[in-house]
C-alpha positions in Angstrom: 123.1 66.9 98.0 120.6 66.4 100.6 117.3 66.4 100.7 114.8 68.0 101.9 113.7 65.7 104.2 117.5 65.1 105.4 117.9 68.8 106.1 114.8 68.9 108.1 116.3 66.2 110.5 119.6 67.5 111.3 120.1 69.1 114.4 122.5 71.1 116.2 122.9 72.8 119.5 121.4 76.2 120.4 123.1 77.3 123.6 120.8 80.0 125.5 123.1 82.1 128.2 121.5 83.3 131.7 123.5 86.4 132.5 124.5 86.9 135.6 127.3 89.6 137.3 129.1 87.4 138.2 130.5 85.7 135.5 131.4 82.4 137.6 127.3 82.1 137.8 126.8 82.4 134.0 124.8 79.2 133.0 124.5 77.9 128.8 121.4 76.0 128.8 121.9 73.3 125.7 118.8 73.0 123.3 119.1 70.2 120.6 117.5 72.0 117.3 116.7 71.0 113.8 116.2 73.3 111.0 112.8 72.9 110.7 111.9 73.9 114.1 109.4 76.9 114.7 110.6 79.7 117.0 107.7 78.7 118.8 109.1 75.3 118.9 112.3 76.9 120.0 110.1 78.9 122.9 108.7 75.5 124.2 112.1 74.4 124.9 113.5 77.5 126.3 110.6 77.6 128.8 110.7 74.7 129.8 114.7 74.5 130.7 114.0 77.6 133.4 110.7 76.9 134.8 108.7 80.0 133.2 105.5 77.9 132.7 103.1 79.4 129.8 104.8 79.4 126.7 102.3 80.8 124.6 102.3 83.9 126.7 106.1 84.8 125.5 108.0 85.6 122.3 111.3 87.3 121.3 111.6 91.2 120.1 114.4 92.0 118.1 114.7 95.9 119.0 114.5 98.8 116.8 116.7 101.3 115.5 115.0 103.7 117.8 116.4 101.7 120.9 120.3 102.5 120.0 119.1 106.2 119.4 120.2 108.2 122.3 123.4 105.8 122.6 125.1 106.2 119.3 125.2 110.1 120.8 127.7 109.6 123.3 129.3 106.3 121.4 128.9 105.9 118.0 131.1 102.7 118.1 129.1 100.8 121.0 125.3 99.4 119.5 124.9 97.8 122.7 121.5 99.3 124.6 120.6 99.4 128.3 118.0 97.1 128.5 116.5 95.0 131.6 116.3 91.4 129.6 118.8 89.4 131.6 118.5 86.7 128.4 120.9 86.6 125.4 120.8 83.5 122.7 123.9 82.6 122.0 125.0 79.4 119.5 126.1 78.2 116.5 124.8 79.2 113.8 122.0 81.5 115.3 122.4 84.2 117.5 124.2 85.6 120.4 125.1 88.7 122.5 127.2 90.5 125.0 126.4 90.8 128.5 123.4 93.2 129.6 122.8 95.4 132.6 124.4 94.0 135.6 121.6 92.4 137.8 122.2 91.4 141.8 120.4 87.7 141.9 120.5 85.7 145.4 120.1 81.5 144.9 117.0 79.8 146.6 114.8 76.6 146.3 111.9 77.3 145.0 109.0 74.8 143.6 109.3 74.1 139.9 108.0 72.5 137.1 107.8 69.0 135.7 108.9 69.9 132.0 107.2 66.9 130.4 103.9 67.4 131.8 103.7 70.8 133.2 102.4 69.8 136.6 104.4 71.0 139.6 106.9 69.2 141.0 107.3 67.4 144.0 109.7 68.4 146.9 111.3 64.9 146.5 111.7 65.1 142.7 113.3 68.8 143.4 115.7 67.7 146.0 116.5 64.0 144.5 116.6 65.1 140.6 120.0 63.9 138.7 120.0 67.4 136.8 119.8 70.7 139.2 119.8 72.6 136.0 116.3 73.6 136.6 116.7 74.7 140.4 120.2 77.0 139.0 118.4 78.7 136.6 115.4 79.3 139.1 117.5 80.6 141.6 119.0 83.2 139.0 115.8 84.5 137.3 113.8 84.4 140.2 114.9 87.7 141.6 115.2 91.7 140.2 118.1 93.5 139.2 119.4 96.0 140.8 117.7 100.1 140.3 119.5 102.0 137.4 120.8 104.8 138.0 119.1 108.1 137.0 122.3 108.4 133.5 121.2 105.4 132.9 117.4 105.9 132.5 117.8 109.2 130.5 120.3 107.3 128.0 117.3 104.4 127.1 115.0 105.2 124.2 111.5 106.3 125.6 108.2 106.8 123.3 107.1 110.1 123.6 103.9 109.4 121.1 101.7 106.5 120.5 103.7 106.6 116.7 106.7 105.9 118.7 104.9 103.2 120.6 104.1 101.5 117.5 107.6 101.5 116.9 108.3 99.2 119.5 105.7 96.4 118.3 107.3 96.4 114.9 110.2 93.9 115.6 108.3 90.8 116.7 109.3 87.5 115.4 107.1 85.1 113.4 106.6 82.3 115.7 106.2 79.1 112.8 109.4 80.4 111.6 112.7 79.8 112.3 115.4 81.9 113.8 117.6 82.0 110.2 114.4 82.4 107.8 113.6 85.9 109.5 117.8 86.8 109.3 118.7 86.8 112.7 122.4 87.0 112.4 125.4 85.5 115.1 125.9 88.3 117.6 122.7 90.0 117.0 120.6 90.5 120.7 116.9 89.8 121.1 114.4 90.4 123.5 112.5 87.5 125.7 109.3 89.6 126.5 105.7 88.4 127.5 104.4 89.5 124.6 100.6 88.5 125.3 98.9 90.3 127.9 96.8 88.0 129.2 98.5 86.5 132.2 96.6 82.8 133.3 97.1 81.1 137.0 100.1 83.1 139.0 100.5 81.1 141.5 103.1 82.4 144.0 104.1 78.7 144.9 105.4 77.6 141.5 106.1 81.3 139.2 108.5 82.9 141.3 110.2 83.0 137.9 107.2 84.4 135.8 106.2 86.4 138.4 110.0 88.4 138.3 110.2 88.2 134.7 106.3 89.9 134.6 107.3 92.3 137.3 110.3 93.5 135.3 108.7 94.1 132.2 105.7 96.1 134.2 108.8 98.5 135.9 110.5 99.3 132.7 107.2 99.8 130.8 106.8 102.4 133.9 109.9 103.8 134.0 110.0 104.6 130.0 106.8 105.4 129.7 105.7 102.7 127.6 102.4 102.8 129.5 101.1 106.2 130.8 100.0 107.1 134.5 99.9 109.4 137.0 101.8 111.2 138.8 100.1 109.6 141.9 100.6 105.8 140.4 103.9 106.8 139.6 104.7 107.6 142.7 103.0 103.9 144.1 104.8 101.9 141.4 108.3 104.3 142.8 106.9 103.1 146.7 106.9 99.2 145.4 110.1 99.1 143.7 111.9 100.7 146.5 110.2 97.8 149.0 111.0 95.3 146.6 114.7 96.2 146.0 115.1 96.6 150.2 113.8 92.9 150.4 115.4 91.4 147.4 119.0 92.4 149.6 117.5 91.4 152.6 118.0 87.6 154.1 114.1 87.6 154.2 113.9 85.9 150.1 115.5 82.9 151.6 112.6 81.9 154.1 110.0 81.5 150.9 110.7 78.6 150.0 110.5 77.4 153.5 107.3 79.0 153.7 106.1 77.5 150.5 106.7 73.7 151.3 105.1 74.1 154.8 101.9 75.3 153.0 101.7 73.3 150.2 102.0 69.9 152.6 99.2 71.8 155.2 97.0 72.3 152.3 97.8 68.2 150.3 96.8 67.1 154.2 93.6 69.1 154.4 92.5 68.1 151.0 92.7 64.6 152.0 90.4 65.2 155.5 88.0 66.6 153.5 88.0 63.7 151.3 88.1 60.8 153.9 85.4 62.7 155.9 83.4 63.3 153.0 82.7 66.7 154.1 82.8 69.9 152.3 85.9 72.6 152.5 85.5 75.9 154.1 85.7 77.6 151.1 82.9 76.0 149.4 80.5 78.5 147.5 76.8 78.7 149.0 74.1 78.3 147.5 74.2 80.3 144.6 70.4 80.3 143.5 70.4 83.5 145.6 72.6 85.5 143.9 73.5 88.6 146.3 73.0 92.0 144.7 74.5 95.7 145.4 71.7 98.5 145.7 72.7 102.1 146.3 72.8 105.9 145.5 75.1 106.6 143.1 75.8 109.4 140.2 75.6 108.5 136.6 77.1 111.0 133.7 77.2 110.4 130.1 79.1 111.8 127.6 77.7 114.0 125.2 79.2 116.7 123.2 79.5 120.6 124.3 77.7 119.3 127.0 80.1 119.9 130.5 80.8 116.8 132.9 77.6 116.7 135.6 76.9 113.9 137.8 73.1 113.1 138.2 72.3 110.9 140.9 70.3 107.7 140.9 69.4 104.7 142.6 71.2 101.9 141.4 70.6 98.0 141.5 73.3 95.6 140.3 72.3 92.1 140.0 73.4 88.9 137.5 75.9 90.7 135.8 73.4 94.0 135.0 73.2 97.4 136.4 69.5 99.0 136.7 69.2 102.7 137.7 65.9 104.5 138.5 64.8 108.1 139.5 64.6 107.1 143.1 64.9 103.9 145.6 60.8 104.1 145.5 60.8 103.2 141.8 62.8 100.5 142.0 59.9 98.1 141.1 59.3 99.8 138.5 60.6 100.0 135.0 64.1 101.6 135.5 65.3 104.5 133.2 68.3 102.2 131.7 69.4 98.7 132.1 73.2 98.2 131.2 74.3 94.5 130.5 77.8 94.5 132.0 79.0 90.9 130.5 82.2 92.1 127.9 82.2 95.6 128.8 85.6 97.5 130.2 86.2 98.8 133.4 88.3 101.4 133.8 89.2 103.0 136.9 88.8 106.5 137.2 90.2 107.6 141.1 91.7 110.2 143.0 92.3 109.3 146.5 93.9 112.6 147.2 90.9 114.5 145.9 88.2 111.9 147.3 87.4 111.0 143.8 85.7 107.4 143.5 84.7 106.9 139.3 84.0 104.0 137.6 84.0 104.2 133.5 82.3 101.9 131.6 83.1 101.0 127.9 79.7 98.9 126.7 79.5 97.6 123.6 77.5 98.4 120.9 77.4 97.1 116.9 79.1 100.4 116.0 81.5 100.9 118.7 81.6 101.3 122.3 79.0 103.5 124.9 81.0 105.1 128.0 78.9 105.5 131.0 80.7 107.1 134.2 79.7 105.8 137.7 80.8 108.1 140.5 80.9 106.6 144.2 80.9 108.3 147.6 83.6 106.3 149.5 86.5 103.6 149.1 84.0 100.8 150.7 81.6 101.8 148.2 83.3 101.5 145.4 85.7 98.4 145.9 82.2 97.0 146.1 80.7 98.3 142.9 84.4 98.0 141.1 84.7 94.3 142.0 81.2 93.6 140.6 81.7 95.3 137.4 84.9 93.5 136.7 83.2 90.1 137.6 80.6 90.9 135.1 82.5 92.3 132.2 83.8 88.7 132.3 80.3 86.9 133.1 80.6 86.2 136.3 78.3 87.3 139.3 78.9 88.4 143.0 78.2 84.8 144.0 81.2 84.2 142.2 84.4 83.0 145.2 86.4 85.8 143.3 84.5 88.3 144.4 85.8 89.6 148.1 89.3 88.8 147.2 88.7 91.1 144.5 87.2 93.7 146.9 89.9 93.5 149.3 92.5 93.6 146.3 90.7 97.1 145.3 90.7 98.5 149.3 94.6 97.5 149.5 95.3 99.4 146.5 93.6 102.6 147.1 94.8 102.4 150.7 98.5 102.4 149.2 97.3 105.6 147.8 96.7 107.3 151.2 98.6 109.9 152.4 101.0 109.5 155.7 101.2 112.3 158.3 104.4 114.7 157.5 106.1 113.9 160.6 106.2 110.2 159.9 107.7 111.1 156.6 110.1 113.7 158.0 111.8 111.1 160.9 111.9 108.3 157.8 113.3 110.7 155.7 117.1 110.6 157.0 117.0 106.9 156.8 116.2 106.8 153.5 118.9 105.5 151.9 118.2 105.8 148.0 118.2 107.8 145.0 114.3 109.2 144.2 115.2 109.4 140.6 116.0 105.6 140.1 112.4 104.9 140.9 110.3 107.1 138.8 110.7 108.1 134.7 112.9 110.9 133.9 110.3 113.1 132.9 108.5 112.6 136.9 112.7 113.1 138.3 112.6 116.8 136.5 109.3 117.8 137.8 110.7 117.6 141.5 113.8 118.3 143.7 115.3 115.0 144.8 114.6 115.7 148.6 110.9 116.6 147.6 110.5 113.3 145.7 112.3 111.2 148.5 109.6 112.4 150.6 106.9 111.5 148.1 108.3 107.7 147.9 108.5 107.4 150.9 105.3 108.7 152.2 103.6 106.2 149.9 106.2 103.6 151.2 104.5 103.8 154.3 101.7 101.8 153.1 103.6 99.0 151.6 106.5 98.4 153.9 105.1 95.7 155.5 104.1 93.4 152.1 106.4 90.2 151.7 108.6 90.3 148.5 106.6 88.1 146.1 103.3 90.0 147.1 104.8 93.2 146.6 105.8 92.0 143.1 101.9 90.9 142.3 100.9 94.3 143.2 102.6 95.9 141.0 101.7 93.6 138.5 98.4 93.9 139.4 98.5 98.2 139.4 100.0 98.3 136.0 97.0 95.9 134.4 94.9 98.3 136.3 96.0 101.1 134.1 94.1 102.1 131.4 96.2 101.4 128.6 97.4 98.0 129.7 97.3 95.5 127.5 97.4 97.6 124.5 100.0 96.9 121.8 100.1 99.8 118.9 100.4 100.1 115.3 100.3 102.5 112.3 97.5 101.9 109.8 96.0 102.7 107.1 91.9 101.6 106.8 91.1 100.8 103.6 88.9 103.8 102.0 91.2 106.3 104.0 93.0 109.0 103.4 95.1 109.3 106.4 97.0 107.3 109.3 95.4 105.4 112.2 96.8 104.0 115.1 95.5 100.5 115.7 95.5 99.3 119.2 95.2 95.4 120.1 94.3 94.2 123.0 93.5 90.8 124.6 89.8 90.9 123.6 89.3 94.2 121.3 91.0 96.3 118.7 90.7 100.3 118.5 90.9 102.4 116.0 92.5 105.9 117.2 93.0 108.9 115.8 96.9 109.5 115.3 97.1 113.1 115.8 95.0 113.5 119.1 95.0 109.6 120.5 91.2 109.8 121.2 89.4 106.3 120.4 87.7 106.4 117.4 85.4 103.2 117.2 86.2 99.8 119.0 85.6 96.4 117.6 85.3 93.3 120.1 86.8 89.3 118.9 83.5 87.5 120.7 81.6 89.4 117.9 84.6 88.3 115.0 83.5 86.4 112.8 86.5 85.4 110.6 89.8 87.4 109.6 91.8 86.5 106.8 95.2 88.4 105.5 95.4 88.6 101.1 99.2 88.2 100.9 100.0 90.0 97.9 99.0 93.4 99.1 99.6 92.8 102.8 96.0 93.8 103.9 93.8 92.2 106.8 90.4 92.4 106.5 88.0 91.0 109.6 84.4 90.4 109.6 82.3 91.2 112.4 78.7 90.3 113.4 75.5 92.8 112.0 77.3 92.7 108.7 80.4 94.8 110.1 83.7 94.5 108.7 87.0 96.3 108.2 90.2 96.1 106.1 93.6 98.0 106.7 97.5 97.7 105.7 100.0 97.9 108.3 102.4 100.9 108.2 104.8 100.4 111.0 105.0 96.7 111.0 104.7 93.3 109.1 100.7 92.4 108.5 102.0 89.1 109.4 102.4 90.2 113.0 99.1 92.2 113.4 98.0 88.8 112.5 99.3 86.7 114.8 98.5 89.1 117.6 94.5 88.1 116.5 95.5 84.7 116.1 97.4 84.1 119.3 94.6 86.1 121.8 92.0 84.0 120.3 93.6 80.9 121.4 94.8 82.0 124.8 90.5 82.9 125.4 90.1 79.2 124.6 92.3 77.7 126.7 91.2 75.7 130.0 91.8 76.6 133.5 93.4 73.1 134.5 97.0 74.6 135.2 98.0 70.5 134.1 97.2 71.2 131.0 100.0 71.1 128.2 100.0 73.8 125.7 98.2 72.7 122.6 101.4 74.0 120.3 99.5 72.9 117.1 96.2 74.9 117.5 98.5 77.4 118.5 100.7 77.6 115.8 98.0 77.2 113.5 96.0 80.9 114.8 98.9 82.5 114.7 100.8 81.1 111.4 99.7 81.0 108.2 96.1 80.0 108.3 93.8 82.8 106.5 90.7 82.5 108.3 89.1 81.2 111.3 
């Protein structure tokens, strides 16, 4: 008989398969195992064999019932979903799983990863390395699959209900637990997702991997309507997928590498002149004692109930991370009628380009919830300016900040992908558009429109994008789905303690929401930088948080395990904590500790 200890160090081999169309192209990555390792443990590894830096940002999903709905229709006999996940596990004795959608990958050199210390890797270690395992896999996940076709979209499970989004949130595995504990059987399929959504240091250099694999999971949280939009950023994410699919079968992927290397040794040999000269780089932040400030007219509206939406205008003054607003510029050394501290607030955007509508909404927090202000601007300069300043203060930064124009430009190119194109540019383009509209968009957008009619949508919007390089086109649309207002919120069904009736709780990286099931309006909103501690009693499966000014809150979770409601808490608390140095090795034990069975923090 062996013991304990004995079990704990035997090992096997867990072989991960990389699908790829062609089966000739298939790479088994080998992980050696023991059967005490974590699943976390197991995501260390995995991460680590393909170049997807950030660990902690992933886990695996094992899909719901509701995923294999609209299939077992037509084939009652075949369990196997659509899906975009282009991983399956596959090993003895864990898990494994047939082939997924077909994908269309092209192989390039691209800069990875030193796997034992998480620093990038040099050229010569890339080229000279006795193992190209790490370059194979690269080249496989680095680029998108293929468009589905428009059967193929209305065949895959899509939420129609925030109920139905907590659905999908329910199958999350328990990280400090292994693969067999939680009965994962041979042949059964999981998902690799990013399931935190707090993204840290994408650097086009090094993630061409993390960027894809974020890129896919943004389109097909589009496509089904994970996410909502509308129909206007629908038809922007439809213009970036149809650039990015053009390029990613174009010869143009192979020249980034090229590009890469040429800039990383220009920017290693102007590092070094500034050093030996001692001088100071050109992007060197002034002196920031001044801190600049924005002063303008603007119109302010408040909700308030039975009250309808007017705009007053005001004078407006927005220094430090504060806006000030008074009557009129005259009074502005006066006392104004409201200061609003920005630092942890949301900013939402609330635009129309079409309709010349420029809104800012502001969620500030309060002890018993959260105060919306809306900001209305005149113009696109306007309010990129105003936009960027808000989101640099919601996270404590101010407009001396270096972040700050990149952030305003980011904000212009975005709205001016928005902009409408003259009909006769779209007309001539129209008969060389060689696609299918319906691919692009979700179903529910393909049966509002004629084909032709939404060709000539895309494509108008296309106009605006077509010249963006692949791996830039990819980070906008990254970087237009965490612009949406629900990004970043997972969903479950609740019940608060003292309640008669369900809740939807949503988590996000730095707040959770209580929402009323029935109409999905935000009920109160409770922030972590004013938790206190959280603990879970085990034996009824309720979480119960303390916040400051003696406010706290218990539920049970309806749709899911209160375990993984609890490492969701534990898991964005330590990725707020963790240290811009992108050298820095993931500290596996603090992070296994927030998210595993500790009670309280």
């Amino acid at each position: 008989m062996l013991s304990s200890s004995d079990f704990a160090s035997a090992s096997w081999e867990l072989v991960v398969r990389v699908d790829h169309p062609n089966e000739e192209e298939q790479k088994d990555i080998t992980l050696r195992v023991s059967g005490d390792l974590h699943i976390g443990g197991v995501m260390l590894k995995l991460v680590e064999q393909i170049n997807i830096r950030r660990a902690e940002e992933l886990s695996l999903l094992k899909p719901s019932g509701e995923y294999f709905k609209k299939k077992k229709k037509k084939d009652k006999n075949n369990k196997e979903p659509i899906i975009e996940d282009i991983l399956n596990l596959e090993g003895s004795p864990t898990i494994s799983g047939p082939s997924v959608s077909p994908g269309l990958y092209s192989k390039t050199m691209t800069p990875t990863y030193d796997p034992i210390n998480g620093t990038p890797a040099s050229s010569t270690m890339t080229w000279f390395s006795d193992s190209p395992l790490a370059e194979q896999n690269c080249s496989i996940l680095a680029f998108s699959q293929p468009p589905q076709s428009p059967e193929a979209l209305a065949d895959m499970y899509q939420p129609r209900s925030l109920a139905d989004k907590a659905k999908l949130n329910a199958g999350w595995l328990d990280s400090s637990r292994s693969l067999m504990e939680q009965g994962i059987q041979e042949d059964e399929q999981l998902l690799l997702r990013f399931k935190y959504y707090t993204f840290f240091d994408l650097n086009p250099k090094y993630d061409a991997v993390r960027i894809n694999q974020l890129y896919e999971q943004a389109r097909w949280a589009i496509l089904l309507e994970e996410i909502d939009c509308t129909e206007e950023e629908m038809l922007i994410f439809a213009a970036l997928q149809y650039h990015i699919s053009k390029l990613s079968l174009s010869t143009e992927m192979q020249d980034f590498t090229n590009e890469s290397e040429v800039d990383e040794v220009e920017a290693a040999l102007s590092n070094l002149e500034v050093t030996l000269e001692g001088g100071k780089a050109d992007n060197t932040l002034e002196d920031i004692t001044d801190i600049p400030k924005l002063a303008d007219n603007l119109r302010l509206f408040r909700p308030k109930k039975l009250i309808l939406k007017a705009f007053k205008q005001y004078w407006f003054v927005f220094k430090d991370t504060s806006i000030a607003y008074f009557k009129n510029k005259e009074l502005e050394q006066g006392e104004p009628v409201e200061k609003l501290n920005l630092r942890g607030c949301e900013v939402v955007p609330d635009v129309n380009v079409a309709g010349r509508k420029f809104g800012i909404k502001l969620l500030i927090p309060v002890a018993d919830g959260m105060n919306e202000v809306y900001l209305r601007c005149d113009h696109e300069s306007q309010y990129a300016q105003w936009m960027a300043a808000c989101i640099l203060a919601s996270k404590g930064k101010t407009m001396a900040d270096s972040s700050y124009q990149p952030e305003v430009l980011n904000i212009l190119s975005f709205l001016k992908m928005k902009n409408r194109n003259s009909a006769s540019q779209v007309a001539s383009g129209l008969e060389n558009m060689d696609i299918n509209p319906e691919c692009f968009v979700s179903p529910r957008c393909a049966k509002k429109h004629k084909s032709k009619q939404l060709a000539a949508c895309i494509l108008e919007a296309h106009q605006n994008v077509a010249q963006m390089p692949l791996v830039e086109a990819k980070l906008r649309f990254i970087q237009a789905w965490q612009s949406l207002p629900e990004f970043g919120l997972t969903y479950y069904l609740v019940r608060f303690k003292g309640s008669k009736k369900d809740d939807i709780l949503g988590i996000s990286y730095n707040r959770l929401i209580r929402i009323d099931a029935a109409t999905g309006i935000p009920i109160t909103t409770w922030r972590f930088t004013n938790m206190k501690q959280w603990n879970v009693n085990w034996e009824i499966r309720q979480v119960a948080i303390e916040f400051d000014q003696n406010v706290s809150i218990a539920f049970t979770c309806l749709s899911a395990d209160c375990k993984i409601v609890h490492e969701y808490i534990g898991g964005y608390i330590f990725l707020s904590t963790r240290s811009k140095d992108q050298n820095e090795t993931l500290d596996e034990d603090l992070f296994h500790k927030l998210t595993g069975g500790q009670e309280a923090i």
